[in-house]
C-alpha positions in Angstrom: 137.4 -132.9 88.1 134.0 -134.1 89.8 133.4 -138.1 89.2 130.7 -137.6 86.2 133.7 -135.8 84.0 136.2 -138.9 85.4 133.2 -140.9 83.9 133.4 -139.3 80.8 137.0 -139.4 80.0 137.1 -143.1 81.1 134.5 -143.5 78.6 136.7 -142.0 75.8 139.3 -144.3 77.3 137.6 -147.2 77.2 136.4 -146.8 73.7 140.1 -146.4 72.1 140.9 -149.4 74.4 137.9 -151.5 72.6 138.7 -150.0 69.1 142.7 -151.2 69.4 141.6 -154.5 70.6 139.3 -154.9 67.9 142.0 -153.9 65.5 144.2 -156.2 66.9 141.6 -159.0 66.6 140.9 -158.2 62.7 144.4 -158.0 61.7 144.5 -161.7 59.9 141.6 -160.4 57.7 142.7 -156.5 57.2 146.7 -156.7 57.5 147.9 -153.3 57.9 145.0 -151.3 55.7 142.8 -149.1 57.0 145.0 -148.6 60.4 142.5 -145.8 62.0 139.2 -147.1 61.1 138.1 -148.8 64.9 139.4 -145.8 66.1 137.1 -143.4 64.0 134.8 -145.5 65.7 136.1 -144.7 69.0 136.0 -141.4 68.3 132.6 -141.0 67.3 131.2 -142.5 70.1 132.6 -141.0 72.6 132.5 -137.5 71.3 128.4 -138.4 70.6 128.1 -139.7 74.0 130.4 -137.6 76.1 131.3 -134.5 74.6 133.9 -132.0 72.9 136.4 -132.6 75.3 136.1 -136.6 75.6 136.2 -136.7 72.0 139.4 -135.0 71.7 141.0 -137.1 74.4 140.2 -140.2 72.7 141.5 -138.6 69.5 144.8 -137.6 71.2 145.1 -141.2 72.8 144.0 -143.4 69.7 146.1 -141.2 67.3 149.8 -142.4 68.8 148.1 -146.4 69.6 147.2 -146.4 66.0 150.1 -144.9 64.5 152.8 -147.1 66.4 150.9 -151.0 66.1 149.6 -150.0 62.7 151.2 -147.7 60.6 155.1 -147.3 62.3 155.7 -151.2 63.2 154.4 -152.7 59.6 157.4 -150.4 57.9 155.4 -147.7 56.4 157.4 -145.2 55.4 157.9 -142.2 57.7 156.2 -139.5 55.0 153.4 -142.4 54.9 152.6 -142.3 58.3 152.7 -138.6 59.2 150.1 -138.5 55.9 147.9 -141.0 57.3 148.2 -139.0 60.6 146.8 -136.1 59.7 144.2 -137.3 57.5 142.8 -139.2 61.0 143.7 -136.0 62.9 141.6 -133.8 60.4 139.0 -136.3 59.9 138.7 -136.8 63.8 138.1 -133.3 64.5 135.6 -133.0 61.5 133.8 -136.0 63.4 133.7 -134.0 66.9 132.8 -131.0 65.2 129.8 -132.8 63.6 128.8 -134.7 67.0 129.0 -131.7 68.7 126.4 -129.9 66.5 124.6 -133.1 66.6 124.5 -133.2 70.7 123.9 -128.8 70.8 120.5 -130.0 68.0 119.5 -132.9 70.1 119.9 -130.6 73.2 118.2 -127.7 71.8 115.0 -130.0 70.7 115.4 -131.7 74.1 114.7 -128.2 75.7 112.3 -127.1 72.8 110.6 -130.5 73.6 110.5 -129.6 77.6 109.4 -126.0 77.0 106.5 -126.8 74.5 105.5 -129.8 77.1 105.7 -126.6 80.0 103.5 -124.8 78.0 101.1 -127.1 76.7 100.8 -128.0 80.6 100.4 -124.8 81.3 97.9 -124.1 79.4 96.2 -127.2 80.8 96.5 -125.6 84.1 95.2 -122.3 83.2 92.1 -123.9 81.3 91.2 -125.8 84.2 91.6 -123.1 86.7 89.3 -120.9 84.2 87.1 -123.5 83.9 86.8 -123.8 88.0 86.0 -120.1 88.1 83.6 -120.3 85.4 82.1 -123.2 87.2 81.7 -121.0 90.8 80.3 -118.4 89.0 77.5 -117.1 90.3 76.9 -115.9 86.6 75.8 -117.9 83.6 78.4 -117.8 81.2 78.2 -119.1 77.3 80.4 -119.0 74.4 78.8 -119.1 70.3 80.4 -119.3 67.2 80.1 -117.5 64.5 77.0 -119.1 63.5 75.4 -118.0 67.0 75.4 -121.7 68.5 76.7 -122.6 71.6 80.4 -124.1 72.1 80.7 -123.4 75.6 78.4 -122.8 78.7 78.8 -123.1 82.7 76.3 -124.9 84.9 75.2 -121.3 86.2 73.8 -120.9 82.6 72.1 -124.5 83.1 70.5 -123.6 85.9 69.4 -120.1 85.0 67.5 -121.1 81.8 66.8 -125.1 83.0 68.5 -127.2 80.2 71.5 -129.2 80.8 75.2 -128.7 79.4 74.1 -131.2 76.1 70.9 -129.6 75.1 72.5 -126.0 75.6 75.1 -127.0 73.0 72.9 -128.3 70.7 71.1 -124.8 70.5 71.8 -121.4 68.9 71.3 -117.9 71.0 68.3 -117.5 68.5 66.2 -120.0 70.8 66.9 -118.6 74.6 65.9 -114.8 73.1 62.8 -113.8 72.5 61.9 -112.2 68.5 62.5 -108.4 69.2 65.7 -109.3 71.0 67.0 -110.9 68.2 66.4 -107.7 65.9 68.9 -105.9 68.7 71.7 -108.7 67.8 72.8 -107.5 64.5 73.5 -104.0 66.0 75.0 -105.1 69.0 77.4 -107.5 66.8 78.1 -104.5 65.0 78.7 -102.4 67.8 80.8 -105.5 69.3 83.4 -105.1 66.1 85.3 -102.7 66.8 88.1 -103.9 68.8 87.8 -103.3 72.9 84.1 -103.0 72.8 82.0 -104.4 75.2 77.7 -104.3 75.1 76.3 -104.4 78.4 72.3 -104.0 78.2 69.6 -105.8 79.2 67.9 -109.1 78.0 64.9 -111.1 78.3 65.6 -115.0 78.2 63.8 -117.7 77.2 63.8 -120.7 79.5 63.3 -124.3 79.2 59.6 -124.5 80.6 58.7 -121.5 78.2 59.1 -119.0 80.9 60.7 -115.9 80.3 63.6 -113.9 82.7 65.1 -110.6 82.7 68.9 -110.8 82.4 71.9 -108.2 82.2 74.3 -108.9 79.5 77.6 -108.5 79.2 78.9 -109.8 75.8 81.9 -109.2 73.7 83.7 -110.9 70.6 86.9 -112.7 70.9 89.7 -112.3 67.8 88.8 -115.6 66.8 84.8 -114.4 66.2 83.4 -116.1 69.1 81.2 -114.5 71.1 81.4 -115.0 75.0 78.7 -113.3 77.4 78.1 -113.0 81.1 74.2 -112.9 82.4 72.3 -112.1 85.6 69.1 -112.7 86.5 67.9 -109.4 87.4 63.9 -110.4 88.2 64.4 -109.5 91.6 65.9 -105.8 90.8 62.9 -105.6 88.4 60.7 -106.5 91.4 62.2 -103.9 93.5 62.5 -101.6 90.7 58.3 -101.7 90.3 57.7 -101.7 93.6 60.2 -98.5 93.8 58.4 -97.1 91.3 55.0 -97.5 92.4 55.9 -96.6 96.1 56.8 -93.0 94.0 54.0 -92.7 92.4 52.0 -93.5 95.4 53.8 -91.1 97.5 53.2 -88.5 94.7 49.3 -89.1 94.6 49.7 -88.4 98.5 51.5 -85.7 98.2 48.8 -84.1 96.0 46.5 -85.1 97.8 47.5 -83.3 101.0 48.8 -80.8 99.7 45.2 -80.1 98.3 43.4 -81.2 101.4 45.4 -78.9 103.6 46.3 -75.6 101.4 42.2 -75.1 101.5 42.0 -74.6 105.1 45.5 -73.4 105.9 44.3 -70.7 103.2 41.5 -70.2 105.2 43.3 -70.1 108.3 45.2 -67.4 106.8 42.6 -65.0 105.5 40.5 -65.5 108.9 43.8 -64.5 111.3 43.9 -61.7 108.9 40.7 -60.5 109.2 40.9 -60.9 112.9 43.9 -58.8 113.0 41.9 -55.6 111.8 39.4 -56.2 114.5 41.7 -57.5 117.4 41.4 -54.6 120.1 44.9 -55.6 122.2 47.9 -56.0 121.3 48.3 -59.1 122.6 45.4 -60.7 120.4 47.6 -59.1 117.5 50.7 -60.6 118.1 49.2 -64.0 118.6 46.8 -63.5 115.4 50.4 -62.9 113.6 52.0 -65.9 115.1 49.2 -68.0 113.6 49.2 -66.2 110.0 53.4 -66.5 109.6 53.0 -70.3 110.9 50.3 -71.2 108.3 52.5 -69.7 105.9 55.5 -71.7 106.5 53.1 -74.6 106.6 51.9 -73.5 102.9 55.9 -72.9 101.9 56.6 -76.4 103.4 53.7 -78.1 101.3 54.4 -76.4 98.6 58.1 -77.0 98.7 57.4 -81.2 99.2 55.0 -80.8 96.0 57.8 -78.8 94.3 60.7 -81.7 95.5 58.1 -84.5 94.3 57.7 -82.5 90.4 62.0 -82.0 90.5 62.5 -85.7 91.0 59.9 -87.1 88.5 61.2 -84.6 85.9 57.7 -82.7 85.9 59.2 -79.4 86.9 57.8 -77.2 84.1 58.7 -73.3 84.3 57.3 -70.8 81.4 60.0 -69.4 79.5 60.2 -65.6 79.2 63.5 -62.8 78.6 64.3 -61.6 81.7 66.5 -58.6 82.0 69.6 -59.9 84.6 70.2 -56.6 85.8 66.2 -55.7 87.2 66.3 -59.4 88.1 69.1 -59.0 90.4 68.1 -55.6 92.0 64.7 -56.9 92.4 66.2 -59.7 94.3 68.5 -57.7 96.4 65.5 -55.0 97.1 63.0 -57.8 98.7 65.8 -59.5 100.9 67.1 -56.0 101.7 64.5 -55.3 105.1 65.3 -59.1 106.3 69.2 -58.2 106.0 69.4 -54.4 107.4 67.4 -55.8 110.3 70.4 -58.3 111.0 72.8 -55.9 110.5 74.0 -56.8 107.5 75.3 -55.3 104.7 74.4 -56.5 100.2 76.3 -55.0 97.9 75.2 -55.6 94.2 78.0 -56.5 91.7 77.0 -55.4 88.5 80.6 -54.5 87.0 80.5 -56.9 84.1 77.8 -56.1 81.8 75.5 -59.1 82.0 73.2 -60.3 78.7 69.6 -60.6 79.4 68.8 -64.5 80.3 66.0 -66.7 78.9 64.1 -68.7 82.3 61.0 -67.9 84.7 61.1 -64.9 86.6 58.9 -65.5 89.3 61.3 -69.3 90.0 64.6 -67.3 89.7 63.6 -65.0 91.8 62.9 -68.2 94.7 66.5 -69.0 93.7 67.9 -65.6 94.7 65.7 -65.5 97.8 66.8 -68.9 99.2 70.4 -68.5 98.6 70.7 -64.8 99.5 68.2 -66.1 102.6 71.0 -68.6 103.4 73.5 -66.4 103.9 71.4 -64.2 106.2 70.7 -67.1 108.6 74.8 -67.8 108.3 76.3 -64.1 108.6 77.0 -62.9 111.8 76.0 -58.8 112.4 78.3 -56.2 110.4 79.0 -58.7 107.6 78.5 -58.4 103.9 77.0 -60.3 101.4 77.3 -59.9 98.1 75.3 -60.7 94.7 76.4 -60.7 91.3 76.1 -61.2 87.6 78.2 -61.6 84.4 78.0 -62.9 81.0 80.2 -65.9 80.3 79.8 -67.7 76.7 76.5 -69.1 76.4 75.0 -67.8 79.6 74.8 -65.7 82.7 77.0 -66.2 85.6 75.1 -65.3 89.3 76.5 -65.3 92.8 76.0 -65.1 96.0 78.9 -64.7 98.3 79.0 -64.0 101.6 81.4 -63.6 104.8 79.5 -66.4 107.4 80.4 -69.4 108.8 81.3 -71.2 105.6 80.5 -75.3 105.4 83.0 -77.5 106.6 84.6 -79.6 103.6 83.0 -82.7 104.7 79.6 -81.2 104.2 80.0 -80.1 100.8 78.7 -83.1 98.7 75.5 -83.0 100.5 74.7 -79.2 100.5 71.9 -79.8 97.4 71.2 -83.1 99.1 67.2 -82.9 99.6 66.3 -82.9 103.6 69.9 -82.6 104.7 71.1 -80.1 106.7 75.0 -79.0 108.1 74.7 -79.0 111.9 72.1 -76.2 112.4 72.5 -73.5 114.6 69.8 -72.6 117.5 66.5 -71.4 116.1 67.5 -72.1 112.6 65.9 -75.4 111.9 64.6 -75.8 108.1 62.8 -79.2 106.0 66.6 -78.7 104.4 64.5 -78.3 100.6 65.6 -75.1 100.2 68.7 -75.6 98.2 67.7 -79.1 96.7 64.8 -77.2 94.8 66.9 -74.2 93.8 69.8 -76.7 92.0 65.9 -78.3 90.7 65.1 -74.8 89.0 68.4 -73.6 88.1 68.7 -77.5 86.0 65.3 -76.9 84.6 66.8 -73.7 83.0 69.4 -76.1 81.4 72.3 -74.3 84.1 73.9 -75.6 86.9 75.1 -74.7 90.8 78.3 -75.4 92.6 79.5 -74.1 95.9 83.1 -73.0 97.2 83.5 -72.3 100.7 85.9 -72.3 103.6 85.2 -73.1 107.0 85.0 -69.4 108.8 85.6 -67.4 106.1 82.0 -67.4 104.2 80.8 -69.0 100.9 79.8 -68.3 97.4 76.9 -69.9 95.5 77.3 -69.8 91.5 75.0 -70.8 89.1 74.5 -70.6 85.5 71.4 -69.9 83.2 71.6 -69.8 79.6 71.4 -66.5 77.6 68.2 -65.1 76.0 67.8 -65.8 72.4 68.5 -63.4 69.6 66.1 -61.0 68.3 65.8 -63.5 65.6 65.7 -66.3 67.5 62.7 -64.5 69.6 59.7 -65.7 67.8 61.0 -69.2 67.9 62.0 -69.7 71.6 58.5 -68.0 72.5 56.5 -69.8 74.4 58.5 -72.8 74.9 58.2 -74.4 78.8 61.4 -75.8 80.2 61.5 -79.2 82.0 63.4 -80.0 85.0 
């Protein structure tokens, strides 16, 4: 028994001790009646101040004191006594029953008390901690009520629109947006009522000085109705945005420009080499006369492949719509590449086995599709390999491809393959711009289809691309016509 339970039964002790002496002390004015009532006292206390078990010590110890001095000695009778006995037994137990639920309430407030003081502190902490973020924001942050004023706002939101803490709360979100904003706010509190949702647009603010600054919003609605937003002032990105823009639009008017300026005489360089080549009288003057008319070519492919690149990435790509048969389309294909491929020793096969539906696009650009991918894997197939083209109807549209048995593309070239002037490591003598397959996934997505690649390293690749289905007959009259837009 460790000292602080000695303590407690020397408590219960001491307490029987003061209630006999007492007893003893009142006797001239109480005579034998009432023999247990100090001791009831003693009881109590001690069960209230010590527990279950010093309770029932000091019942056990008072009960033979009590009975002896006051009940035994004054001659009570002997049925008397063992009466009176039991009632203070029962009665003391009922007492340290009561205490003890008494101490287990007092004890479970005691803890209910420390807990809800935890929590409340707690919840101090955490305010103060979200308070210190929302202070190092770089962000403006703000709260409103339902009413749209503000209850809350961090000194990034100060400094972004110039007021400090006690105007901004004396204000509604009505006076830092400007009039067509604040037609947007009933739809984006609409939006912002279904549970989870969060708005993130952009907003123009109004400042202190009158001054107005471009901000991205992110806003929600708490349970309680509040709103709470973040903002960032975006002028810079809006600078750099315009200045991107007109730095594209500059580079476009250049782009026209030269590509004017220089397909006039590399047109004229063309027609005068070929003119020379009917009159050159060696064949040395020929062959260089043919150098100069294939490079002025590629120079006019190059030009005409930037001007094409430039249309793809402002969304001016325009291609005249027209039913195309798949089958001629692929033969035709096939038949133009088919001199370039026998001369490298290679072998196309055309895979018609799955009847393909006609296709509604631009001939003349699907046709520059088939010849740059079904070029590509002439540049990329060794001698005595096979490449093979194909077609087949799928749902809504046509399914092409173009497989063949080359080099493949390593894996970590595949993200870039459409990538516009990005090549894989290029092999000796087949340099390129690297447009080639940038403007083909350009056409094929003016169609409204798509292009992927699969490939392994060594063992080839296979080009697919999609273009929708021709219209019905029905349909004819109405789809006639009609341009699609990159």
């Amino acid at each position: 028994m460790n000292r602080i339970n000695v303590a407690r039964y020397l408590l219960g002790a001491s307490a029987v001790a003061a209630a006999l002496g007492l007893r003893l002390v009142f006797i001239p004015l109480m005579g034998t009646g009432a023999p247990f009532a100090f001791f009831f006292g003693a009881v109590t206390v001690t069960s209230l101040a010590a527990g279950v078990g010093p309770g029932i010590f000091a019942l056990l110890l008072s009960l033979p004191l009590a009975a002896y001095w006051f009940v035994v000695s004054p001659g009570t009778p002997l049925s008397q006594a063992v009466f009176q006995s039991l009632v203070f037994v029962v009665a003391g137990l009922v007492v340290i029953y009561l205490t003890f639920l008494m101490r287990q309430s007092r004890e479970a407030a005691q803890d209910a008390n420390h807990q809800l003081r935890q929590a409340n502190e707690d919840v101090k902490r955490a305010e103060a901690r979200t308070r210190e973020l929302l202070e190092l924001a770089p962000d403006a942050f703000v709260q409103c009520d339902l009413s749209f004023h503000f209850t809350d706002v961090n000194q990034a939101a100060c400094d972004l629109l110039g007021y400090t803490r006690d105007e901004f709360l004396k204000k509604s979100i009505f006076e830092v947006i400007t009039e067509e904003d604040a037609n947007r706010l009933k739809a984006v509190r609409d939006k912002l009522l279904v549970p989870g949702q969060v708005e993130r647009s952009e907003w123009i603010l109004r400042r202190k000085d009158g001054s107005v600054v471009p901000a991205e919003v992110s806003a929600n609605i708490l349970p309680d109705g509040r709103w709470q937003a973040f903002s960032r002032d975006i002028t810079e990105r809006k600078k750099t945005e315009e200045a991107l823009r007109r730095a594209v639009t500059a580079r476009d008017h250049v782009l026209g420009i030269v590509a004017h300026d220089l397909r006039n005489p590399l047109a004229s360089i063309v027609h005068s080499a070929a003119l020379a080549q009917r009159e050159a009288d060696s064949e040395r003057l020929h062959h260089r006369l043919d150098l100069i008319s294939r490079a002025a070519m590629r120079m006019n492919q190059l030009i005409q492949g930037l001007l094409d690149v430039s249309l793809i990435e402002a969304g001016q790509l325009q291609l005249k719509g027209e039913r195309v048969r798949t089958a001629d389309l692929v033969r035709q294909a096939v038949e133009l590449q088919m001199p370039l491929a026998s001369s490298s020793g290679l072998t196309i096969r055309v895979d018609l086995t799955h009847t393909a539906d006609d296709l509604w696009g631009s001939h003349e650009r699907l046709e520059d599709v088939f010849e740059n991918l079904i070029g590509n894997a002439i540049k990329f197939t060794e001698a005595g390999g096979l490449i093979t083209v194909g077609a087949a109807s799928r749902d809504q549209d046509v399914l092409f491809s173009v497989a063949d048995t080359g080099c493949g593309i390593p894996p970590e070239s595949l993200p870039h393959v459409f990538d516009r002037f990005w090549q894989a490591v290029p092999r000796a003598g087949r340099l390129g711009a690297g447009l080639g397959l940038a403007i083909t996934k350009g056409i094929i997505e003016a169609h409204g289809g798509r292009i992927w690649v699969e490939s392994t390293a060594g063992r080839g690749s296979t080009f697919f691309f999609t273009i929708p289905k021709a219209p019905s007959d029905a349909d004819y009259l109405e789809h006639a016509g009609h341009e699609l837009h990159a």
